[in-house]
C-alpha positions, 0 to 999 in steps of 0.5 A: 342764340340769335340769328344775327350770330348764326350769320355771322358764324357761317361768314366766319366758317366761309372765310376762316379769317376774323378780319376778311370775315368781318369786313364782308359784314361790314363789322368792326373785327373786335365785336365780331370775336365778341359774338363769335364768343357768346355763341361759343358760350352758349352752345358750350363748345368751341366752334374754330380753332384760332391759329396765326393765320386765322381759324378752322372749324371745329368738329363742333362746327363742322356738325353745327353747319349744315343746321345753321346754313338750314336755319338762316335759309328758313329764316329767309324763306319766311320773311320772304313768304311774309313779305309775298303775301304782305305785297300780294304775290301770294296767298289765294283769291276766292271769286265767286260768278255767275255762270253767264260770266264763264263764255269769255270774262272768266277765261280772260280774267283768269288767265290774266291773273294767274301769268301776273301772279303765278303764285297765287291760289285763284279758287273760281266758285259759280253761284248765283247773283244773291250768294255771291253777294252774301259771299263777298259780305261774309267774307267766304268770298273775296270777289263776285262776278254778278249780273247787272241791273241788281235787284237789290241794294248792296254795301259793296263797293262796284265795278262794271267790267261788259255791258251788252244787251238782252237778246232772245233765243230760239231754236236753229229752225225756229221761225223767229231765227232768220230775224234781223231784229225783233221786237218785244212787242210781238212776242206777247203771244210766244211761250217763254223760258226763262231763269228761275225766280231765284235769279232776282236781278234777271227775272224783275228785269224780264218781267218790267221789259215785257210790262213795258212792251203791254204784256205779261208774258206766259213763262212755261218753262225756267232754269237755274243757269244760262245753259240750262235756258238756252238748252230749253231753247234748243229744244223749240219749246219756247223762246227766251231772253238772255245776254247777249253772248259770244260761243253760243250753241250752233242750235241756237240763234241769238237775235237782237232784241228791241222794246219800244224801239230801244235795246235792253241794256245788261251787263257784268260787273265786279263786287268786293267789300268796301275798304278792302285792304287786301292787296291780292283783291286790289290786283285782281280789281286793277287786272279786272279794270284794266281788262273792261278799258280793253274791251271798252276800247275794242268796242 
């Protein structure tokens, strides 16, 4: 039994007229009596009867339509969930970032993402800069957001998406707050908090910035993740230095930041394996790129 012949059955029991039936098949009539037959043969009954102005269903064919209606539709529906997945219009995404991507990347890329693509699982997982990098390598990961400069070399192919600048945190009524700008400079003496050392791209650029500025800083307190340092901050137990972000707190000032009379470039970009054939990881990238122009082009 073939699915062409369970087509051509259901045109047939449609029609009950060999000739109409085989013209909407674009068909000669001969061949299709033929199949009609073998099918007939095969499933050991008569599916119409043959009169002079054409056919009628059977009670064998009045039982055997409702399947053949459902296994042609099934059949459809498969080729067209292959054909989805094969264009990249379904399946799931997994996009591991960091948690200082969350304020308006996140948002922006997702929402983005799942309007262009509503069929599509997009599974979100914060981790940190190395295991989204392990994650995307290992393939447990299709995409990572990751902070940039990177602490270390990778294979995988890079996109940046926001460029901005360290600033330094404080507290709402720390004394530093109403500063227009500061200079790295002048907070040698300041007890800092700062990313645990687990953050490897943040904390070599920490501590090369205040090298750079002619101190070693005295870091008294870390955290694991952005919130965690700038709720410290909050606090007034230490300033820090974190990207500069939109949404902060309202118990904490962002103030710009210098060193040696110059801004501490940051930013966040877009990891996936080199080569990646994945059509689903080629829109999230496109969406991805097209979303840094924009932001790009507002600055």
């Amino acid at each position: 039994m073939e699915l062409r012949q369970l087509r051509q059955f259901l045109v047939l029991a449609r029609t009950l007229n060999f000739h109409r039936a085989a013209n909407e098949l674009n068909i000669a009539q001969p061949p299709l009596s033929v199949s009609i037959s073998k099918l007939e043969d095969e499933l050991k009954a008569k599916l119409f009867e043959r009169h002079h102005r054409g056919v009628r269903l059977t009670a064998a064919g009045e039982a055997a339509l409702p399947l053949a209606e459902q296994a042609v539709t099934s059949a459809d529906e498969i080729r067209e969930v292959v054909s989805a997945v094969t264009d990249g219009k379904r399946g799931q995404v997994r996009v591991g970032f960091v948690g200082s991507a969350c304020y308006s990347l996140i948002p922006q890329l997702a929402s983005s993402f799942r309007s262009t693509l509503p069929a599509v699982d997009l599974v979100l997982e914060e981790a940190r800069v190395a295991n989204c990098l392990r994650g995307v390598e290992a393939n447990s990961l299709d995409l990572g957001i990751v902070r940039t400069p990177l602490a270390e070399v990778t294979p995988l192919d890079s996109m940046p998406l926001e460029r901005t600048e360290l600033v330094v945190a404080v507290a709402a009524d720390h004394r530093l707050a109403d500063e227009q700008v500061i200079r790295l400079e002048s907070l040698a003496d300041e007890t800092f908090i700062y990313f645990d050392r687990k953050a490897a791209g943040m904390w070599s650029l920490f501590l090369l910035s205040c090298q750079n500025a002619g101190f070693l800083p005295k870091i008294a307190h870390t955290g694991a993740q952005l919130q965690t340092v700038l709720s410290l901050a909050s606090m007034g137990i230490g300033v820090a230095l974190v990207p500069k972000i939109e949404g902060v707190r309202p118990d904490v000032r962002l103030v710009p930041l210098t060193c040696n009379n110059e801004r501490i470039p940051v930013g966040l970009s877009l990891v996936r394996r080199h080569r990646d054939t994945s059509p689903l990881v080629a829109h999230f990238w496109k969406l991805a790129q097209l979303l840094a122009v924009d932001q790009k082009a507002a600055r």
